[in-house]
C-alpha positions, -999 to +999 in steps of 0.1 A: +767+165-648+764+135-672+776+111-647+748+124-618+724+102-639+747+069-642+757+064-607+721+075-589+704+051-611+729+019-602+722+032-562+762+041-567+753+068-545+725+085-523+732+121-531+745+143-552+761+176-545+764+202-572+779+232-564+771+256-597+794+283-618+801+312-601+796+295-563+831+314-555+827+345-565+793+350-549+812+343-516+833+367-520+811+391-534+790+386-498+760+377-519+737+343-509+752+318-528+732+284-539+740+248-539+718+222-551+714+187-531+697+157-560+686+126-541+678+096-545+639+092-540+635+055-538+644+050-501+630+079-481+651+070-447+687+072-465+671+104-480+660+123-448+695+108-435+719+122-457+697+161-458+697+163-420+739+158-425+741+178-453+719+208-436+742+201-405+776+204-429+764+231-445+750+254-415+788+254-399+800+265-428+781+290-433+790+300-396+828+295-406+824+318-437+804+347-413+831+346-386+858+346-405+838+380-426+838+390-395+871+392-381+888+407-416+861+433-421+843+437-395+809+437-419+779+430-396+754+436-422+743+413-452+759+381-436+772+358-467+751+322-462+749+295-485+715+288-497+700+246-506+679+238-532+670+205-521+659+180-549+645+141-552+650+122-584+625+093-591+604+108-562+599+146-560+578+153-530+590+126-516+555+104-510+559+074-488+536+055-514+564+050-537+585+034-509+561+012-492+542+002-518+568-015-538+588-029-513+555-044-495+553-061-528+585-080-525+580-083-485+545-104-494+562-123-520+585-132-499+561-141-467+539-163-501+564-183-510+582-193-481+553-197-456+534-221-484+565-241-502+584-247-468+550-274-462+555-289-498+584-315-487+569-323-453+533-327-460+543-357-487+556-373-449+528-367-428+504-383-454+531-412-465+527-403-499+564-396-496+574-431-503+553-436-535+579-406-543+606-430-534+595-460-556+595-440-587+621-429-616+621-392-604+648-374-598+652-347-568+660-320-592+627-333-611+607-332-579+619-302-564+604-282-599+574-304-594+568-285-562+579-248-569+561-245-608+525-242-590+541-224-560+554-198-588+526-197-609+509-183-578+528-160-570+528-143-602+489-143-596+495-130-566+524-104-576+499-090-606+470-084-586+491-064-560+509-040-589+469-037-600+457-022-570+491-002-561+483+015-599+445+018-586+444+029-551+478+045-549+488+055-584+516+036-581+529+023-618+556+005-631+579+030-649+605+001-665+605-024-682+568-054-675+584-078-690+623-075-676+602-074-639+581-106-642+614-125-652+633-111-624+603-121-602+603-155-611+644-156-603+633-141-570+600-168-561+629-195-571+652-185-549+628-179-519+610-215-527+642-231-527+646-219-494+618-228-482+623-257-498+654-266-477+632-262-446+606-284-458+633-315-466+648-308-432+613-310-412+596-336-399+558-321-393+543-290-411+545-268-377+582-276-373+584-262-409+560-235-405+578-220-375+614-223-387+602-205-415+591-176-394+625-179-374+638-172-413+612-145-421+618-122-398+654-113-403+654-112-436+628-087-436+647-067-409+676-069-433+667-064-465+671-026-463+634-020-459+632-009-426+666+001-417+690+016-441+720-016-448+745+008-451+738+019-410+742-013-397+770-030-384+798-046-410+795-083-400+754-080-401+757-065-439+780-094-448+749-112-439+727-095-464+741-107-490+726-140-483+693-122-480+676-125-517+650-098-504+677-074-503+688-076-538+651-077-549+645-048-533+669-031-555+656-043-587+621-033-580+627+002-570+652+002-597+625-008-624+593+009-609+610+039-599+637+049-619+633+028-652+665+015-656+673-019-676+703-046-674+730-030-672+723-005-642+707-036-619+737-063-638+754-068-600+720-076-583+706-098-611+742-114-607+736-117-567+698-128-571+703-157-596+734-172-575+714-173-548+688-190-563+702-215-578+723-226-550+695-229-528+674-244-556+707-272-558+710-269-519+674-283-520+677-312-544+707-326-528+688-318-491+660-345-510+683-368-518+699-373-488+662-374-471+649-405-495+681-424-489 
């Protein structure tokens, strides 16, 4: 029982089984024995998924159990069945608002900062302001910051007024740690502005870079677990998640507006989110470089 809390807060699992003292010997007593079923609340799809196969695992069984009554006793009254007690940590009843609301949160984010940074690069060449750029001391790893800081700032703007209105209108608070969310926030707008970033240096006009981004935007959405369980879909397709920084944001947010967990429950997607920003943050300088040469 001490472990049930550990491994559904890291997302180790998506359901618990726990079959309680004395489960045998109300079977064979022929009284209705109980099970319970603890879920994880935070994604309501994986949660409906694994009940409808647990009813289904459980329902034969309790068939198996009945026939095989049956044929040693020939008891036709006061079948044995096995009785659920269904139960969701982090989101009892199961409301939808505490699944869509944070995860639209890292969905806009994500549509913020790579729809407005992926013009930052290109819009320096349409004006030719990008070769005053050229003719001065600054470096691309200088420049780059220069153009994700307001980009970021932003975006925490834009992040706080959206956790202010999911606590408002759909009483949707932060359970975790403020503080541990706005840095992993900024890890998260760094990674997606380097990105976006990388499209920018690689354009040549702002609607070039505008719709690449929305060639980019649209899988990563699809994949980030928000809409489609990751664990359902094919094996080469969640190799490509891990390239998808919305996915492992995804994990943190629920993780800290949901569960309240801290460092060392979310350690391997902090580890995930801040490679991948930083090597598209580098991937961008160097992308510069190579553009002013």
């Amino acid at each position: 029982m001490n472990d049930i809390s550990s491994v559904l807060d890291r997302a180790d699992v998506r359901a618990v089984i726990h079959i309680p003292a004395g489960f045998a010997e109300e079977i064979a007593a022929g009284q209705t024995a109980k099970i319970q079923m603890i879920t994880d609340g935070t994604d309501n799809n994986s949660t409906a998924i694994v009940l409808g196969y647990a009813n289904t695992i459980i329902s034969r069984y309790n068939s198996q159990i009945m026939m095989e009554r049956l044929n040693k006793k020939g008891i036709t009254e006061n079948p044995i069945k096995i009785e659920t007690v269904n139960r969701a940590w982090f989101n009892t009843n199961q409301e939808s608002k505490y699944y869509f609301v944070p995860s639209l949160i890292a969905v806009m984010l994500f549509i913020f900062s790579l729809l407005l940074t992926s013009i930052g690069i290109v819009k320096e060449k349409e004006i030719g302001t990008i070769e005053q750029v050229m003719v001065t001391p600054i470096r691309g790893f200088e420049f780059i910051l220069g153009k994700t800081i307001p980009y970021m700032i932003t975006g925490y703007i834009s992040m706080t007024i959206m956790l202010c209105v999911a606590f408002v209108v759909f009483g949707v608070h932060v359970k975790g740690s403020i503080l541990l969310l706005y840095l992993l926030a900024g890890v998260y707008l760094c990674g997606n502005m380097g990105l976006a970033l990388i499209i920018s240096a690689g354009s040549t006009t702002q609607q070039q870079a505008m719709l690449t981004s929305f060639l980019i935007l649209m899988p990563c959405v699809m994949l980030s677990g928000f809409m489609f369980p990751i664990h359902n879909m094919p094996e080469v397709v969640r190799y490509a998640t891990f390239l998808n920084p919305m996915r492992w944001f995804l994990y943190i947010l629920r993780g800290i507006v949901m569960k309240d967990v801290g460092v060392a429950s979310l350690l391997p997607e902090i580890i995930a989110q801040t490679a991948l920003s930083t090597l598209f943050i580098v991937t961008a300088s160097v992308r510069f470089k190579k553009t002013i040469s």
